[in-house]
Backbone as CSV, one residue per row, in Angstrom:
resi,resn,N_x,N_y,N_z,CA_x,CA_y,CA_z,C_x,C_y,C_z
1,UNK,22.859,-13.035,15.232,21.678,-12.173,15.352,20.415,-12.976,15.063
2,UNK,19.191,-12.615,15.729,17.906,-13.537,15.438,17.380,-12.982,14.422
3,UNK,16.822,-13.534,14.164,15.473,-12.663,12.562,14.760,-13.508,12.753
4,UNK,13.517,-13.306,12.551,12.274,-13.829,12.032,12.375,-14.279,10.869
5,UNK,12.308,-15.272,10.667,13.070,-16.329,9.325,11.374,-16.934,8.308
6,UNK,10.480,-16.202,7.686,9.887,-17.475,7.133,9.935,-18.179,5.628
7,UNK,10.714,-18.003,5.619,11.697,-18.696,3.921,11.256,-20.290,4.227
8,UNK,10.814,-20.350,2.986,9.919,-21.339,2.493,7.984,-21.424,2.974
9,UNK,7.877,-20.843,3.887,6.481,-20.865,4.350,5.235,-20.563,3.383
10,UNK,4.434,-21.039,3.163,2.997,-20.542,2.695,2.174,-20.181,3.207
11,UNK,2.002,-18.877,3.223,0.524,-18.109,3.462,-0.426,-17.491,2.669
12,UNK,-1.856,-17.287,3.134,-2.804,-16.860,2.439,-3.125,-15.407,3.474
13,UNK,-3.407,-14.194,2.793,-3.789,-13.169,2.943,-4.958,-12.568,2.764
14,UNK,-6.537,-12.639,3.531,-7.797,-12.491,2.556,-8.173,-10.836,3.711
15,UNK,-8.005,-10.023,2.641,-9.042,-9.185,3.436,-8.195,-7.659,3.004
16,UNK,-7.530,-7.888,2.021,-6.557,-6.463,1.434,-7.646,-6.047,0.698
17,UNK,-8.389,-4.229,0.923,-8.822,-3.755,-0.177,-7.851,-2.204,-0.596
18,UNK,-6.832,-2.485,-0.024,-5.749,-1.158,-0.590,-4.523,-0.650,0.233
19,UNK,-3.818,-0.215,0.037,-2.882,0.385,0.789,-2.612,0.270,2.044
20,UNK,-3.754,0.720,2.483,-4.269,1.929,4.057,-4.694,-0.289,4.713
21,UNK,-4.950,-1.062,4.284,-5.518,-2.086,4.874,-4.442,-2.630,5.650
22,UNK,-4.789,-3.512,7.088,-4.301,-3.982,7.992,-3.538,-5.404,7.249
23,UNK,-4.019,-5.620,6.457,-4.196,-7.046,5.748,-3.045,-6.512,5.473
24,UNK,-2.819,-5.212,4.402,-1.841,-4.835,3.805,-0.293,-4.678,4.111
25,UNK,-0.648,-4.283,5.797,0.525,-3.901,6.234,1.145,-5.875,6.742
26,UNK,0.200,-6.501,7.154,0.878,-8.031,7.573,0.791,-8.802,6.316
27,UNK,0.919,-8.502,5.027,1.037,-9.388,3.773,2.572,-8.428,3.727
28,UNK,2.654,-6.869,3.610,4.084,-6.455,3.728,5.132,-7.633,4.450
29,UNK,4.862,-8.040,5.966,5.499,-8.058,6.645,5.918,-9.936,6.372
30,UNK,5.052,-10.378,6.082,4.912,-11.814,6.403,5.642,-12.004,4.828
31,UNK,6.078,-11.143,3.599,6.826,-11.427,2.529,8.115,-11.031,2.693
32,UNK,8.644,-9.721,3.535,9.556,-9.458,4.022,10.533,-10.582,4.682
33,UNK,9.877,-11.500,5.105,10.772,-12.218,5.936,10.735,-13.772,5.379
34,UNK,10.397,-13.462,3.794,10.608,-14.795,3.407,9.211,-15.717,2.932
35,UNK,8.419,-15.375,3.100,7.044,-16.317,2.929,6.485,-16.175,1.533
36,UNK,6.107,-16.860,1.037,5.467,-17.219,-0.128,3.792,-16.750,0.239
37,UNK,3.063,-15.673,-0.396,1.646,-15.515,-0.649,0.971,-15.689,-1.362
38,UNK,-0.488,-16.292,-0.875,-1.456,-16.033,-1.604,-2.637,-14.843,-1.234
39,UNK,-2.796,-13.954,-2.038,-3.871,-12.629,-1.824,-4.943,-13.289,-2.385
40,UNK,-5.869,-12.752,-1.800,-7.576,-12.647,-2.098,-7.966,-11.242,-2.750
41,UNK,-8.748,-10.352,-3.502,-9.813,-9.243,-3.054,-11.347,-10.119,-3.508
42,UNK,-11.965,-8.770,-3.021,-13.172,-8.724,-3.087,-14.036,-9.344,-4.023
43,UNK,-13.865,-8.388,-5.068,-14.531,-8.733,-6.155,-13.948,-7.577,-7.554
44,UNK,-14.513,-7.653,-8.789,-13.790,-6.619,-9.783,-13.390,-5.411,-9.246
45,UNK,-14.205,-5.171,-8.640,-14.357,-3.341,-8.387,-12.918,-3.382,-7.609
46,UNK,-12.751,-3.871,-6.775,-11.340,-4.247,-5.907,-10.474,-4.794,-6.471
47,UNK,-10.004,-5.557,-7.306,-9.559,-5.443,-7.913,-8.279,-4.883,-8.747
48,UNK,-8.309,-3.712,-8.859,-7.488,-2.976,-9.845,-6.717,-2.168,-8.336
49,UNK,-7.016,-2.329,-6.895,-6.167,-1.433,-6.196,-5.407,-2.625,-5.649
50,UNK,-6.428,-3.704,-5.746,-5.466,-5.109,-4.838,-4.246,-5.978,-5.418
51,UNK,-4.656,-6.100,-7.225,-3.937,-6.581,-7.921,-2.235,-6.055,-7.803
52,UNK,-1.863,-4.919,-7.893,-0.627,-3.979,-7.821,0.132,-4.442,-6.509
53,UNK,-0.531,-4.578,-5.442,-0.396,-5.187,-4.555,0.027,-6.151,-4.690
54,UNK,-0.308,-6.779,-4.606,-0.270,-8.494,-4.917,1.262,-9.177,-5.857
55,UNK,1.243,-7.925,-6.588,2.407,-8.395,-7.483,3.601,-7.112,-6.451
56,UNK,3.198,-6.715,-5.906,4.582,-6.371,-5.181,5.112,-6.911,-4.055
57,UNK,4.304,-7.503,-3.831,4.933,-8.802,-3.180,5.002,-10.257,-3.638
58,UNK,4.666,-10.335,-4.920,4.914,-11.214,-5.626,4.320,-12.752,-5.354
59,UNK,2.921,-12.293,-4.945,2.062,-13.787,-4.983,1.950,-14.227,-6.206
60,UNK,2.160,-15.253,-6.188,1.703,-16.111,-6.891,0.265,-16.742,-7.178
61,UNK,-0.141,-16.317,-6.419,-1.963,-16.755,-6.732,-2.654,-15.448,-6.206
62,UNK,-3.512,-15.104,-6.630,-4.192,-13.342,-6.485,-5.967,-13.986,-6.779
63,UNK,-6.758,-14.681,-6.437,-7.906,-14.669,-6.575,-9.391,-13.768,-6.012
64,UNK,-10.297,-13.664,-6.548,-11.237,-13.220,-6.117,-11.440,-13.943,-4.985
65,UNK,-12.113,-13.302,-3.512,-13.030,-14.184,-2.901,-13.905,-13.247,-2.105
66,UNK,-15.305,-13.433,-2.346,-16.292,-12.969,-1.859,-16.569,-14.331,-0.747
67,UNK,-16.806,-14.188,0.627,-17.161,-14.990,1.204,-18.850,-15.319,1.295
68,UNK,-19.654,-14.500,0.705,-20.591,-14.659,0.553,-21.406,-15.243,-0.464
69,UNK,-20.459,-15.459,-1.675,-20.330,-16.108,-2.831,-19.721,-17.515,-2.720
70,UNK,-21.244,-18.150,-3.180,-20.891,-19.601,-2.952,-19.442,-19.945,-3.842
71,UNK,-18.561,-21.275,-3.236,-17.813,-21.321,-4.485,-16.369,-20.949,-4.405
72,UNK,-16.436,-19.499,-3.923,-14.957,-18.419,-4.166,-14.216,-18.918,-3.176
73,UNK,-14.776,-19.328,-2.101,-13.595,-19.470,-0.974,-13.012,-20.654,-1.134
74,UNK,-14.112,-21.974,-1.685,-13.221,-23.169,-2.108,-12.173,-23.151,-3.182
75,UNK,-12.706,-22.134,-4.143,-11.616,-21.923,-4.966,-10.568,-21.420,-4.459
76,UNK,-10.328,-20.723,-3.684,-9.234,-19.933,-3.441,-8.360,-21.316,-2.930
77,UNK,-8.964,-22.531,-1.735,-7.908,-23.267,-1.384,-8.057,-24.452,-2.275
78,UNK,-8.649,-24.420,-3.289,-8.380,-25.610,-4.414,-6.957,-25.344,-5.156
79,UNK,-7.161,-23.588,-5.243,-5.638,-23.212,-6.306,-4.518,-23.182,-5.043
80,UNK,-4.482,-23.389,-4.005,-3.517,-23.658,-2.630,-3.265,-24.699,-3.359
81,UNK,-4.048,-25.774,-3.018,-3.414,-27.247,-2.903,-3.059,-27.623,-4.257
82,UNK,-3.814,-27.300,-5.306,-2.972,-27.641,-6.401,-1.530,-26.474,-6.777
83,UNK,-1.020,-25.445,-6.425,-0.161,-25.368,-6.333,0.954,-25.557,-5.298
84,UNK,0.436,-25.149,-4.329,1.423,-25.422,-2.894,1.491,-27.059,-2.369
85,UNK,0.317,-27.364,-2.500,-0.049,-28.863,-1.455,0.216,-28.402,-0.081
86,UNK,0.482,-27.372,0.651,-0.009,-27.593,1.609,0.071,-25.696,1.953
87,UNK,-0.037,-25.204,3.378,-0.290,-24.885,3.608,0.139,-24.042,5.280
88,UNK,0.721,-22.544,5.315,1.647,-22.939,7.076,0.375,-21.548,7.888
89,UNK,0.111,-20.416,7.000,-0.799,-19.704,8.000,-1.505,-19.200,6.823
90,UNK,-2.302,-18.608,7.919,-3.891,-17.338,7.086,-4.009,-16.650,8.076
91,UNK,-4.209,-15.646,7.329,-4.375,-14.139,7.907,-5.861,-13.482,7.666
92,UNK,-7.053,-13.606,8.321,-8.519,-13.241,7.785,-8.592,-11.982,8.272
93,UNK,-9.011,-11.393,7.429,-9.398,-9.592,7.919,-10.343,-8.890,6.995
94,UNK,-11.357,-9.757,7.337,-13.004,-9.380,6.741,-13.861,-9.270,7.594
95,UNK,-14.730,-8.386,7.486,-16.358,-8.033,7.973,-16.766,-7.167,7.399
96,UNK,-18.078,-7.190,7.784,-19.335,-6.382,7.104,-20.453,-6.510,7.494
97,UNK,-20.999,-5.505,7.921,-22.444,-5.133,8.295,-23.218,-4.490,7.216
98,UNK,-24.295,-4.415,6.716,-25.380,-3.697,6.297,-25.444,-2.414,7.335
99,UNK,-25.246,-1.466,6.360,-24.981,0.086,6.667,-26.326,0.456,7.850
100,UNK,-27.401,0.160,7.656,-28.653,0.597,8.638,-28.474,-0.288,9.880
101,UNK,-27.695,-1.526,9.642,-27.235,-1.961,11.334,-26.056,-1.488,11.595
102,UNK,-25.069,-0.959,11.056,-23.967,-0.517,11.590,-24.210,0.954,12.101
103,UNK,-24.931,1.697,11.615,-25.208,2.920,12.179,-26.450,2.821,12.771
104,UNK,-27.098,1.703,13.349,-28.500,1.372,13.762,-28.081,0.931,15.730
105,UNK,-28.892,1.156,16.444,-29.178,0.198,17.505,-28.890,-1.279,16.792
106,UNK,-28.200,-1.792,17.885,-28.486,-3.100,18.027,-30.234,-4.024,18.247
107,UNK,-30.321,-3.118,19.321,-32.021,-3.779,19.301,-32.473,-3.565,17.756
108,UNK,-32.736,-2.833,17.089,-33.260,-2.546,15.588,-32.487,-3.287,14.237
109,UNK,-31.724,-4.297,14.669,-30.948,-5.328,13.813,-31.921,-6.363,13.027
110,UNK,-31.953,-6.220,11.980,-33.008,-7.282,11.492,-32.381,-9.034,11.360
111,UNK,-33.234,-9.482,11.456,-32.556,-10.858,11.823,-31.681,-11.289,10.141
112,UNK,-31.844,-10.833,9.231,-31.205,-10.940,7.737,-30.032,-10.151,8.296
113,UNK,-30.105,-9.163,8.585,-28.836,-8.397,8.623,-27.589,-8.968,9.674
114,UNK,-28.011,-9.879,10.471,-27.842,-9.851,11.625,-27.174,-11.464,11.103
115,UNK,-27.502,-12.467,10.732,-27.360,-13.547,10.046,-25.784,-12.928,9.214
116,UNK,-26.127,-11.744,7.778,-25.271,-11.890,7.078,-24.110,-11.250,7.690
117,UNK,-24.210,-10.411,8.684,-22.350,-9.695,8.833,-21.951,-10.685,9.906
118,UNK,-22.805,-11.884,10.521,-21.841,-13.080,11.676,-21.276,-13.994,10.645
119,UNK,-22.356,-14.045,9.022,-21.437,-15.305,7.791,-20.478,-14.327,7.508
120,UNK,-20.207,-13.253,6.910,-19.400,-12.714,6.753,-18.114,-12.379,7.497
121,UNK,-18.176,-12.148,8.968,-17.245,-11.183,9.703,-17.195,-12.494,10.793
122,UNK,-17.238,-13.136,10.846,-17.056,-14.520,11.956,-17.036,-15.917,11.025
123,UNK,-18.282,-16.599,10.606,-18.162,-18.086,10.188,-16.868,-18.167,8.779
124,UNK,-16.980,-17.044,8.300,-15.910,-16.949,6.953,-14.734,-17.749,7.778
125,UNK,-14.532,-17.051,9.337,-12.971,-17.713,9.727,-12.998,-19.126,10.059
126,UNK,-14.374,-19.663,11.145,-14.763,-20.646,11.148,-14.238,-22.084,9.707
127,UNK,-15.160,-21.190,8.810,-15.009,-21.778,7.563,-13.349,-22.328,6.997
128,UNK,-12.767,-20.870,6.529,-11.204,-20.977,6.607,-10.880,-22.070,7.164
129,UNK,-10.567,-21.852,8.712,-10.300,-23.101,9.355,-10.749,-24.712,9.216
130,UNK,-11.456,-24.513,8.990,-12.024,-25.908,7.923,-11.417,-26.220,6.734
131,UNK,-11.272,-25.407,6.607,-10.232,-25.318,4.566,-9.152,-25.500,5.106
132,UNK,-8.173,-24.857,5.781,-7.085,-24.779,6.205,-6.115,-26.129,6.596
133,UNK,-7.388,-26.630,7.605,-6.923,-28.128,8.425,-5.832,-29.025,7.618
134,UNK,-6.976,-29.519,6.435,-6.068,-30.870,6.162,-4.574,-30.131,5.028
135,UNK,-4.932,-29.019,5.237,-3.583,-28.353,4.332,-2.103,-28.109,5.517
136,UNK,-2.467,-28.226,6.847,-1.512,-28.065,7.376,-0.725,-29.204,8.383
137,UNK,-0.749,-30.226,7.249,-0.449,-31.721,8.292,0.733,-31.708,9.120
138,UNK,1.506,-30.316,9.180,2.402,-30.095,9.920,2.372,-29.086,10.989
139,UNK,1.606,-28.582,10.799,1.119,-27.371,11.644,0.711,-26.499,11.231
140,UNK,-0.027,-25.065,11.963,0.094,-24.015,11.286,-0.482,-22.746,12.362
141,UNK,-0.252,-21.761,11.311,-0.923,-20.644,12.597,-2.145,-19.657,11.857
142,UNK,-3.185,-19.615,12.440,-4.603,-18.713,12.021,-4.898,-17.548,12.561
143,UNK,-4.707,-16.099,11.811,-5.149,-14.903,12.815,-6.403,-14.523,12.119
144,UNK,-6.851,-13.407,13.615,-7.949,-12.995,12.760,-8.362,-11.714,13.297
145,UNK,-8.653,-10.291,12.665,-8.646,-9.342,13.435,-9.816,-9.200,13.799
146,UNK,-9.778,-8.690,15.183,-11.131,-8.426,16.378,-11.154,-6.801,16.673
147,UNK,-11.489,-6.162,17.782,-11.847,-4.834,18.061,-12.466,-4.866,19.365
148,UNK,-11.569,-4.234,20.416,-12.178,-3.968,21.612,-13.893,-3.320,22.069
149,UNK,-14.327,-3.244,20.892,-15.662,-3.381,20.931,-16.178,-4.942,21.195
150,UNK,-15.465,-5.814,21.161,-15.982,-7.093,21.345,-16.370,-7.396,22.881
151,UNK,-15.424,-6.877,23.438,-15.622,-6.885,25.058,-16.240,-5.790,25.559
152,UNK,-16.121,-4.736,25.495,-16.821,-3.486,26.158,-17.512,-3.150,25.431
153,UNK,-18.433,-2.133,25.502,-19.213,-0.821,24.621,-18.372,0.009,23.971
154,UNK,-18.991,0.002,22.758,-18.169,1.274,22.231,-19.185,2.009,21.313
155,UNK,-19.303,3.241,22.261,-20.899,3.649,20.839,-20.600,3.338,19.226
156,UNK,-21.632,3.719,18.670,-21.762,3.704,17.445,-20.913,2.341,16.755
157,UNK,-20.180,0.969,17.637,-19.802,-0.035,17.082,-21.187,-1.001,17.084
158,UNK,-21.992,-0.790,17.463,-23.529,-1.086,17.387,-23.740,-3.230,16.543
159,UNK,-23.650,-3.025,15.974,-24.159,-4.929,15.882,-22.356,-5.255,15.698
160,UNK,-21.843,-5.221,15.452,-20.500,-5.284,15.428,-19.554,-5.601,16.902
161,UNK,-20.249,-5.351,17.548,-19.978,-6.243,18.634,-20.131,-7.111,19.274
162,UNK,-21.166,-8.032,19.223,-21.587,-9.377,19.043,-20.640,-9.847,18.107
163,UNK,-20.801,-9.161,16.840,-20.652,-9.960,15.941,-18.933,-10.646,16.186
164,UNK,-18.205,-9.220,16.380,-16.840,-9.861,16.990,-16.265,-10.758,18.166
165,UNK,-17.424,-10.504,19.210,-17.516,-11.391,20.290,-17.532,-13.095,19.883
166,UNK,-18.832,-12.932,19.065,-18.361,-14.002,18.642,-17.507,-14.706,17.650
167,UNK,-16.868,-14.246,17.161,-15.293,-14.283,16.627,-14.203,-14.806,17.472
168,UNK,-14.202,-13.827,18.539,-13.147,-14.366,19.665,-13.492,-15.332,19.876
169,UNK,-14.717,-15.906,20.503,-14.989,-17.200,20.984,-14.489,-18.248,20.403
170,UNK,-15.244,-17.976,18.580,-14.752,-18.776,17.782,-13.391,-19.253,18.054
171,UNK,-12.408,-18.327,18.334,-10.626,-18.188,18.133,-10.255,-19.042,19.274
172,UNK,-11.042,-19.169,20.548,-10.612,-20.248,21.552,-11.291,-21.573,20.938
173,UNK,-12.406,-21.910,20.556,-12.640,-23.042,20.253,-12.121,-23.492,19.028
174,UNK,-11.624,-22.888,18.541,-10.668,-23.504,17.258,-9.603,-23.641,17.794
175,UNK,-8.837,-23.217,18.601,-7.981,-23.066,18.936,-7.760,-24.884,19.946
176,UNK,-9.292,-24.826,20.942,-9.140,-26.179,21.453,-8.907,-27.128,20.302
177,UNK,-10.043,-27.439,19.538,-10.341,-28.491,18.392,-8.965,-28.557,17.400
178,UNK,-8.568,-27.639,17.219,-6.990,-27.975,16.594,-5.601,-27.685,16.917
179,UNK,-5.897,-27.589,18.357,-4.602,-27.639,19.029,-3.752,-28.977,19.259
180,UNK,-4.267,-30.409,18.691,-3.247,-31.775,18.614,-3.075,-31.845,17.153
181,UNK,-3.132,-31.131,16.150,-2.606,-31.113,15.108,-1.348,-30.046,14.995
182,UNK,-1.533,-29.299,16.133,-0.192,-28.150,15.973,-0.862,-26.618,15.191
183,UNK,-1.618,-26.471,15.185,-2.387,-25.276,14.192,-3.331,-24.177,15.746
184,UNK,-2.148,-23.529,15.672,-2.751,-22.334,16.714,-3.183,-21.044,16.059
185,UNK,-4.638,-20.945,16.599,-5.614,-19.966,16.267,-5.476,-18.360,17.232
186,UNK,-5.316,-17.636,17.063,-5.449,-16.813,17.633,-6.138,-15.210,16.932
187,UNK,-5.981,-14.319,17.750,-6.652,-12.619,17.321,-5.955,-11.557,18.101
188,UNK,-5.624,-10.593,16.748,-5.355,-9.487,17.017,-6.543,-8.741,17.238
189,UNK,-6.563,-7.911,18.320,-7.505,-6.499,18.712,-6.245,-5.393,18.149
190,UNK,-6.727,-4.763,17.346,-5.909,-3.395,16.949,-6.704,-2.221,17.676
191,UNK,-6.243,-1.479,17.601,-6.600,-0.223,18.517,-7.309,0.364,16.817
192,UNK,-7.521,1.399,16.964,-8.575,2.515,16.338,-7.147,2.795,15.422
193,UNK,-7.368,2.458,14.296,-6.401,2.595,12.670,-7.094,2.962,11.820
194,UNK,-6.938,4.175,11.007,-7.972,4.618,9.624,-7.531,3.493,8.502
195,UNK,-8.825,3.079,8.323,-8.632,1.726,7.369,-10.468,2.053,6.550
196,UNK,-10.422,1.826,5.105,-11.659,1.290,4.805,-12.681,1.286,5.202
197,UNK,-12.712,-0.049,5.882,-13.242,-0.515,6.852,-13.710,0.264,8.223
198,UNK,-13.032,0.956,8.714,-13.016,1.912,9.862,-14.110,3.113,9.770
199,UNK,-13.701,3.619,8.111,-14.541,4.513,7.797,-16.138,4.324,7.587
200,UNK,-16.580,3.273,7.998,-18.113,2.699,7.983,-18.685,3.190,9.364
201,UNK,-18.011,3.479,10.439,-18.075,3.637,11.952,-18.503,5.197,11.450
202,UNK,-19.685,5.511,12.058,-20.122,6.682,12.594,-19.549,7.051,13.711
203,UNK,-18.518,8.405,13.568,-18.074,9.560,14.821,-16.644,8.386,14.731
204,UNK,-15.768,8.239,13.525,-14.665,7.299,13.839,-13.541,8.281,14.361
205,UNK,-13.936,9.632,13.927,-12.805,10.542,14.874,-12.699,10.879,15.848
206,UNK,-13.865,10.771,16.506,-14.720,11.020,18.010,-13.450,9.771,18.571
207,UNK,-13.437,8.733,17.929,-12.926,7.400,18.883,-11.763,7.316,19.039
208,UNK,-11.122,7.826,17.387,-9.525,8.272,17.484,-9.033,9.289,18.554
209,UNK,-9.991,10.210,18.718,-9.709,11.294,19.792,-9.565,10.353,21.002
210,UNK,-10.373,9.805,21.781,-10.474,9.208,23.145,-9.408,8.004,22.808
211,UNK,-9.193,7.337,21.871,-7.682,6.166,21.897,-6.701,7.182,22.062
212,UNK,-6.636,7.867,22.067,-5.042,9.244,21.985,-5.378,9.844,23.454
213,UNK,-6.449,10.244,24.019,-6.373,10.626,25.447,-6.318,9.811,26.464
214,UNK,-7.121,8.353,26.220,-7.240,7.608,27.263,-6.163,6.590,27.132
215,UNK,-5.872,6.091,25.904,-4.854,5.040,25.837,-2.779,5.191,26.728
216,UNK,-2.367,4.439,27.286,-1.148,4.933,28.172,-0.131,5.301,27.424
217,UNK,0.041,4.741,26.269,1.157,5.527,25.301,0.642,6.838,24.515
218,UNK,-0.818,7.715,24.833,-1.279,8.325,24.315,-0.791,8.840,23.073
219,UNK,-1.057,7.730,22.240,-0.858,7.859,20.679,-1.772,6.983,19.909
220,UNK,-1.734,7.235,18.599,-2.425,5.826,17.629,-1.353,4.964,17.214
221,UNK,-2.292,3.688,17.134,-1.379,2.747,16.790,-1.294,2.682,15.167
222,UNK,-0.006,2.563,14.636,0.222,2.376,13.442,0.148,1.094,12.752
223,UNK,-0.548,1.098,11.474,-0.967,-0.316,10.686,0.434,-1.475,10.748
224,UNK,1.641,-0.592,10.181,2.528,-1.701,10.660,2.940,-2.257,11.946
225,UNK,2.657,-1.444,12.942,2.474,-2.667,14.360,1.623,-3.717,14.277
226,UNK,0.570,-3.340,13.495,-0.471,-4.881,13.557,0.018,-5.635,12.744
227,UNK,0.925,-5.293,11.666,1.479,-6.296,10.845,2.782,-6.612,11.495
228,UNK,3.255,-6.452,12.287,4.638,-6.953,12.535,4.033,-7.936,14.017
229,UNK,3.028,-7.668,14.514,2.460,-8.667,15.516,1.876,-9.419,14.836
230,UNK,1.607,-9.753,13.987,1.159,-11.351,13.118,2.211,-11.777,12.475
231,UNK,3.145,-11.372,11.711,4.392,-11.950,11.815,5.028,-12.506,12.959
232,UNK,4.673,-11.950,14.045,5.311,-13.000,15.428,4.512,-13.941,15.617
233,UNK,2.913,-13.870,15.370,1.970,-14.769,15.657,2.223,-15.855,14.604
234,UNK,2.641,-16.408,13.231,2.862,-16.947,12.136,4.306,-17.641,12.195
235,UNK,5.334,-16.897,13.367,6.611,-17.638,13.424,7.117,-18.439,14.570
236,UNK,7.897,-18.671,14.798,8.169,-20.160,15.527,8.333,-19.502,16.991
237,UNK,8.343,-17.799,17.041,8.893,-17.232,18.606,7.078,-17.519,19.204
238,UNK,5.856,-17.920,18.716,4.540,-17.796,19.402,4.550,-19.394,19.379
239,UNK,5.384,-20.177,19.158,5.125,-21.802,18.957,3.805,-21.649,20.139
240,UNK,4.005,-21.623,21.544,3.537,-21.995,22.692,2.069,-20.989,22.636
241,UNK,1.758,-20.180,21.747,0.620,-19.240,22.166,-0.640,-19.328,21.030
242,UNK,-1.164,-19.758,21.768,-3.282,-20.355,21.025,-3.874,-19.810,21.727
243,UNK,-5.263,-19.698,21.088,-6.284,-19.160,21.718,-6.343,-17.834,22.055
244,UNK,-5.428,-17.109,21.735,-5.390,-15.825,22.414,-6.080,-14.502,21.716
245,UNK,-6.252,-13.509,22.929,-6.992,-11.761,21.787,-5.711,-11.122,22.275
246,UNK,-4.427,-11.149,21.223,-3.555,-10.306,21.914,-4.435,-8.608,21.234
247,UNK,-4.584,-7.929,22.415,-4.715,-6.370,21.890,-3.346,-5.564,21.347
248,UNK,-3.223,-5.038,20.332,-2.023,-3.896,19.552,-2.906,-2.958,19.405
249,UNK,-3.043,-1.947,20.681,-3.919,-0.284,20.979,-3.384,0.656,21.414
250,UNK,-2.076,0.303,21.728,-1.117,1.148,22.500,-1.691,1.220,24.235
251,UNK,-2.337,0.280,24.811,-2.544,0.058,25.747,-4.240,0.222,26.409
252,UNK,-4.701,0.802,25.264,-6.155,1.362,25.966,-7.425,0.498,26.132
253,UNK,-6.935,-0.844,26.010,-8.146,-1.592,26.715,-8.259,-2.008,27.969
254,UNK,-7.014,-1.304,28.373,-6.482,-1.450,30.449,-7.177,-0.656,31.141
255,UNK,-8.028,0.370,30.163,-8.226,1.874,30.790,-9.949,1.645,31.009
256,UNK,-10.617,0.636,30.402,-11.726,0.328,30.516,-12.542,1.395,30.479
257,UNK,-12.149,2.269,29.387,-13.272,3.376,28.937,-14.385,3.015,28.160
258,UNK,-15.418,3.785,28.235,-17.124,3.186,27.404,-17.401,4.789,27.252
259,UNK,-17.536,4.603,25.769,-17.952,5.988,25.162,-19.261,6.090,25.192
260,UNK,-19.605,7.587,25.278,-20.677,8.094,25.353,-20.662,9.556,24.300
């Protein structure tokens, strides 16, 4: 019988703030089958829901990291290499907008605001990948979650789509630049999942409604599908696949709907 085998592997997990998180369901999945973690949260306040976590799957390293905080993110892969020395995937599943551009026009984006959710919700992965490199002298694999708002319109996803656009991009050109070391970059697009995060979207039920009418399996997609598709992306069955936006929506970015 086959299994998805990753016994002995090291991964890092940044972007769990509880339960209900995407992060959550592919740190489930990627310990299930053997891998050694490291978790990130936020900051204190996060904390006390991420920690519990963390020890139920039994990382071994649980640090703060604010990516906006100078400092935290090197720490996080300083305590990698001095415990692991090296390094096989990362899983990034952070962003953030300033609330008056996320519920704002895009034209009405102030150039501060506009600066901090592309360091936050894009260069953070950029960055990663920079950290990552010389930790994976054998290879490795990088996801990072995106949103079919990156390619089409989707009301009320308002600066958040740039911002993911350029994310993807990012995910092919990392993907060129460290594809002769063996370290394939790629992105999940998840379909419309109540997460945290999700709940920042003005009219997020409005969107759940139209992913359930327009999408071809007319259903929502569940958090553990996005975690059991980065477990394939992290194991040896995607060896051959970089660069890619695989979508997990239950089909509805075929349907090329634009809300109104």
């Amino acid at each position: 019988m086959e299994v998805l085998d990753l016994t002995g592997r090291k991964g890092l997990v940044v972007g769990i703030a509880n339960e209900h998180s995407l992060a959550w369901a592919a740190a489930q999945h990627f310990r299930n089958a053997g891998a050694e973690l490291a978790v990130t949260y936020l900051n204190d306040r996060a904390k006390p829901y991420v920690e519990p976590l963390a020890r139920a799957v039994e990382a071994p390293i649980c640090l703060p990291c604010n990516v906006a905080n100078a400092g935290e993110l090197d720490a996080v892969f300083d305590a990698i290499r001095g415990s692991w020395g090296r390094l096989d995937f990362l899983f990034h599943a952070i962003a953030w907008a300033r609330k008056e551009d996320l519920h704002g026009r895009l034209a009405d984006c102030s150039a501060e605001g506009f600066a901090e959710s592309m360091l936050i919700s894009c260069h953070s992965f950029i960055r990663m990948a920079h950290l990552a490199e010389p930790l994976m002298d054998k290879g490795g694999s990088l996801i990072t979650l995106t949103y079919y708002g990156a390619d089409k319109v989707v009301d009320h996803y308002n600066v958040m789509g740039p911002v993911k656009a350029a994310l993807e991009a990012s995910v092919r050109y990392l993907a060129h630049e460290l594809g002769r070391k063996n370290i394939r970059v790629n992105a999940i697009s998840a379909g419309a999942v109540q997460t945290r995060a999700a709940s920042g979207i003005d009219h997020f039920d409005e969107l759940i409604n139209e992913s359930l009418r327009a999408a071809p399996l007319h259903r929502q997609v569940e958090s553990c599908e996005v975690g059991r598709t980065a477990l394939v992306l992290v194991s040896d069955y995607t060896s051959a696949v970089t660069g890619e936006v695989l979508y997990v929506d239950a089909g509805f970015h075929i349907e090329g709907m634009v809300f109104h």
